[in-house]
C-alpha positions as semicolon CSV with decimal commas, in nm:
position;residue;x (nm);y (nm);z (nm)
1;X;-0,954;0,819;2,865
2;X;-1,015;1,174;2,741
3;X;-1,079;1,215;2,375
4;X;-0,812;1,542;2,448
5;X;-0,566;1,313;2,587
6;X;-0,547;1,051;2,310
7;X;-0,525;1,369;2,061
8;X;-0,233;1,429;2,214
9;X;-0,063;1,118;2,274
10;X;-0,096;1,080;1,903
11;X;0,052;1,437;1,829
12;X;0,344;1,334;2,087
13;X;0,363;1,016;1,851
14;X;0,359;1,158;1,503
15;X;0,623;1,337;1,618
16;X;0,839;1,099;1,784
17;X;0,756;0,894;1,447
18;X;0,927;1,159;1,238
19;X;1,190;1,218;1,475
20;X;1,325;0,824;1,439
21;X;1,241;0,885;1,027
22;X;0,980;0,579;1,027
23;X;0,729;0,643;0,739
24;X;0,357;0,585;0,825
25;X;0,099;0,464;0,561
26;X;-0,081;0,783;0,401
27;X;-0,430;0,660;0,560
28;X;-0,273;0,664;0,932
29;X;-0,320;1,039;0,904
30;X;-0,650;1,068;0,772
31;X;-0,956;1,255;0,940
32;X;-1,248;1,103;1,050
33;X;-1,421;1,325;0,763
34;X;-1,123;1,192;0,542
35;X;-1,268;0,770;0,629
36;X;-1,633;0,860;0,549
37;X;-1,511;1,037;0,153
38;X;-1,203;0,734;0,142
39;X;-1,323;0,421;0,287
40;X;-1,444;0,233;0,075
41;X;-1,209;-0,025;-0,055
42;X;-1,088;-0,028;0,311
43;X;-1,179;-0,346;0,415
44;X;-0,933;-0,518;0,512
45;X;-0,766;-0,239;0,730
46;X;-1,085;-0,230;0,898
47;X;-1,155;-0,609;0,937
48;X;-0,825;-0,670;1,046
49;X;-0,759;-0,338;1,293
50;X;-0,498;-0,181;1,134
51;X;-0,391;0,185;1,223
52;X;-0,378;0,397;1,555
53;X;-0,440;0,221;1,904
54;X;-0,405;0,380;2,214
55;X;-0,456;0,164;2,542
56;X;-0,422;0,176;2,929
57;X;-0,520;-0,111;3,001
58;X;-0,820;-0,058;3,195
59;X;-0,552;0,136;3,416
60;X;-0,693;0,525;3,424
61;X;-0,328;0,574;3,473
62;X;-0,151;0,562;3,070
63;X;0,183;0,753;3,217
64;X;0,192;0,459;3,443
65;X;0,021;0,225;3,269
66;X;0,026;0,203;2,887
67;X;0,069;0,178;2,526
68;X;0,079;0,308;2,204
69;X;0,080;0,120;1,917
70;X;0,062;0,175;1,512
71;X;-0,050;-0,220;1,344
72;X;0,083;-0,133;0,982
73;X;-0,029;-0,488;0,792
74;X;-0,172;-0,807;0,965
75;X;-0,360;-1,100;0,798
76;X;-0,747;-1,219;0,950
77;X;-0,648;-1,507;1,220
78;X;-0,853;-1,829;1,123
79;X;-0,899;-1,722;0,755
80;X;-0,758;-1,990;0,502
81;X;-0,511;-1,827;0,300
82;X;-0,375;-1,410;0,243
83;X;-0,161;-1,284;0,488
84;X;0,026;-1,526;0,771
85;X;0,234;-1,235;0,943
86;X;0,150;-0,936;1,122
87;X;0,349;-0,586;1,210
88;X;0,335;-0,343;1,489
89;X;0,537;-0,025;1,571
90;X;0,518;0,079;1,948
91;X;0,581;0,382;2,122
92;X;0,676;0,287;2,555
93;X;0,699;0,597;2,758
94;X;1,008;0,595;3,029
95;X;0,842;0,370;3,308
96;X;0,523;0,293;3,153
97;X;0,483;-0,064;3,177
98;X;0,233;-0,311;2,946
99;X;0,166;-0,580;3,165
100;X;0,205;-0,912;3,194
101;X;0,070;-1,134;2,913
102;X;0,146;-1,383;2,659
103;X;0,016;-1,527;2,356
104;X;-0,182;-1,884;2,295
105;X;-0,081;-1,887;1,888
106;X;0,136;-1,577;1,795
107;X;0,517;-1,599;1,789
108;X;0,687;-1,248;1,756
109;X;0,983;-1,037;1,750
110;X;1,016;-0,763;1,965
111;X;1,308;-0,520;1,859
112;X;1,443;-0,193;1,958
113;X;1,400;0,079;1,725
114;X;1,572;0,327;1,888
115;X;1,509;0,576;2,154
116;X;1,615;0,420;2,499
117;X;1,632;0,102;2,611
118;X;1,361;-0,186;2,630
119;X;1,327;-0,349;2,950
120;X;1,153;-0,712;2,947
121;X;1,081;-0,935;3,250
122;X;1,033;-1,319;3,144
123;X;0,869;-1,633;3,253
124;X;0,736;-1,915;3,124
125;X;0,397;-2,008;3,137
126;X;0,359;-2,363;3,284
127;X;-0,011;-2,603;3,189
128;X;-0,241;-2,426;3,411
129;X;-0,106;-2,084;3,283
130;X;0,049;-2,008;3,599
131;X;0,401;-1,881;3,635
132;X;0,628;-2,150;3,597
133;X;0,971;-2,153;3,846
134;X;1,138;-2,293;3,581
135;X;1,418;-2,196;3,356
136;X;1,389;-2,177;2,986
137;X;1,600;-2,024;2,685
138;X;1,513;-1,735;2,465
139;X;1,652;-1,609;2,128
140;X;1,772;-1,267;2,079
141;X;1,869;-1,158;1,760
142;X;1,937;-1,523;1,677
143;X;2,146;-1,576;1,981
144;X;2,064;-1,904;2,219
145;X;2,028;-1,702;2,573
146;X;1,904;-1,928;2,914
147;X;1,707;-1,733;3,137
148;X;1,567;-1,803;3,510
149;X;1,204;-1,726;3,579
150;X;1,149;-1,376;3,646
151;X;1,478;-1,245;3,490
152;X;1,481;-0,903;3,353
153;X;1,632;-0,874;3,027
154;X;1,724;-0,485;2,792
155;X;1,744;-0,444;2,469
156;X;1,971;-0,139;2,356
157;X;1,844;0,028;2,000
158;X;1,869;-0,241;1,678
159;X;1,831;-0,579;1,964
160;X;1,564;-0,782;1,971
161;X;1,383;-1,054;2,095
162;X;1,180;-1,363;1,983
163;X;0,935;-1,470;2,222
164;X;0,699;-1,801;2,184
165;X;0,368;-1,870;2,274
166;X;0,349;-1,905;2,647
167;X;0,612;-1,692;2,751
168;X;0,508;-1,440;2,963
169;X;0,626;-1,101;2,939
170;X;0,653;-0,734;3,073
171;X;0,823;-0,431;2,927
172;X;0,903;-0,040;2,994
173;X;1,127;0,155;2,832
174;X;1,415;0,319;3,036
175;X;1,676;0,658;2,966
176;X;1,419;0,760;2,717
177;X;1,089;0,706;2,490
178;X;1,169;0,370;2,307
179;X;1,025;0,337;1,954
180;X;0,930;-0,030;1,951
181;X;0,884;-0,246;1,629
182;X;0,672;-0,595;1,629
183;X;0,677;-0,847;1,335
184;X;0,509;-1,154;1,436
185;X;0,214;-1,439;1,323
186;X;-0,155;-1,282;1,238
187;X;-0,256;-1,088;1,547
188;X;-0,607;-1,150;1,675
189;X;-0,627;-0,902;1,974
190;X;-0,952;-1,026;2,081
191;X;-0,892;-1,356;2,134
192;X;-0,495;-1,426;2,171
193;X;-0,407;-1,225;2,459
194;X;-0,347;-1,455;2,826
195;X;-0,322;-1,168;3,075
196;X;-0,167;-1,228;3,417
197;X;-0,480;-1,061;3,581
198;X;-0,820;-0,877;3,519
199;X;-0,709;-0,576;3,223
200;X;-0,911;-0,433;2,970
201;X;-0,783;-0,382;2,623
202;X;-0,922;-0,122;2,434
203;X;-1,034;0,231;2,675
204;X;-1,340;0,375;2,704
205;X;-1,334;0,762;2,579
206;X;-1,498;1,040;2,714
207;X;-1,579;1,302;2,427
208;X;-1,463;1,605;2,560
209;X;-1,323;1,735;2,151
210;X;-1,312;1,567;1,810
211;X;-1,126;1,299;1,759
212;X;-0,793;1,410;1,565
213;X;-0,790;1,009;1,383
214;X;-0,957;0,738;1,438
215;X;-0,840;0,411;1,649
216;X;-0,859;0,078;1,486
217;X;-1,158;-0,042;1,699
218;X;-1,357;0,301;1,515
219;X;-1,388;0,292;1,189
220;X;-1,689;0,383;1,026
C-alpha cells in the first residue's frame, strides 16, 4: 500500500471517529516527530501494538479487501499477570470484507457501533481446522441463537456478538461505513490468527510522502 493512501484512510477515519463522538487516546494523533520527543515511557503501547493499523490483507485491493482498526488497551499474551483483556475499534467500508479466520485462545465481542449494519458469515471450525457442516449456537447480546454452517448473520447499530475460539468468521459492513467495537481476551496478532487461506497481515508500504502517524507495527 501507498504511504498516500494509508494517510488518507486515516484522515477518512479520524473523521468518521468524530462523527460517531468516540474519543481517541491523545497519543493516537501524535507525529512521528511527536514519538521520537514523547516515547519514552511508551512501552507498553509499543510492546503490546496499540494504536493505528491499517491492513489489506495481502489483498492490493483495501476497497475490496480490508480493515481498519484502532487497538486502544491490550495486555502481553503469555505474560503472568497485568492486563487479561484487550479492545479494538474498527472501521468496515460498505462491501469490504476481512476474511475468514478465527482465533486458537481469544474469545471476543464484536458489536455494532453505529454506522450501517455488520454482516457476519459463521462456521465452526471442526479438529483438523476445516469447516465443519455442523450446526452450533452463538450468543448475541446474551441471547442463545442456533446457527447452521455458513449462515449469515447482521448486526444493526448497539448488537453484538460473542464469538469463541474456533468459530470461523467473515464480516462487511452494508447501507453504510460501520464503526465496529472489539472487547475481547489479550490479542496476540502474530500468533492467534487461523486464516482460511494464504493472507498476510500487516502491508508492505511504498513511501511515496510522510507518514501522517505511525502504525502499531512502527514505532520507533
Amino acid at each position: 500500500m501507498k504511504r498516500s493512501e494509508l494517510n488518507a484512510y486515516l484522515r477518512e477515519a479520524k473523521a468518521f471517529f468524530a462523527k460517531h463522538r468516540f474519543e481517541l487516546p491523545p497519543w493516537a494523533f501524535w507525529s512521528p516527530s511527536d514519538w521520537k520527543k514523547k516515547g519514552l515511557g511508551c512501552e507498553e503501547i509499543k510492546r503490546n501494538k496499540l494504536g493505528w493499523d491499517i491492513t489489506d490483507f495481502g489483498s492490493g485491493n483495501f476497497e475490496k479487501t480490508g480493515l481498519l482498526l484502532f487497538t486502544i488497551r491490550n495486555g502481553e499474551y503469555g505474560a503472568k499477570g497485568g492486563k487479561t483483556y484487550a479492545e479494538k475499534i474498527m472501521i468496515s467500508k460498505v462491501a469490504q470484507v476481512t476474511p475468514t479466520h478465527f482465533h486458537w485462545n481469544k474469545m471476543e465481542d464484536i458489536i455494532n457501533r453505529g454506522g450501517g449494519d455488520l454482516v457476519m458469515k459463521l462456521w465452526k471450525a471442526d479438529g483438523n481446522e476445516k469447516i465443519s457442516k455442523k450446526s452450533f449456537s452463538v450468543q448475541t447480546d446474551g441471547i442463545t441463537r442456533k446457527l447452521k454452517s455458513g449462515d449469515t448473520l447482521r448486526l444493526g447499530p448497539g448488537e453484538s456478538i460473542t464469538l469463541e475460539p474456533y468459530v470461523y468468521h467473515r464480516f462487511w459492513a452494508e447501507k453504510s461505513m460501520c464503526l465496529i467495537g472489539e472487547v475481547s481476551m489479550v490479542n496476540d496478532d502474530s500468533n492467534d490468527n487461523r486464516f482460511h487461506g494464504k493472507i498476510g497481515r500487516f502491508p508492505e508500504i511504498e513511501e511515496d510522502e510522510k507518514p501522517l502517524h505511525l502504525l502499531c507495527n512502527e514505532y520507533p
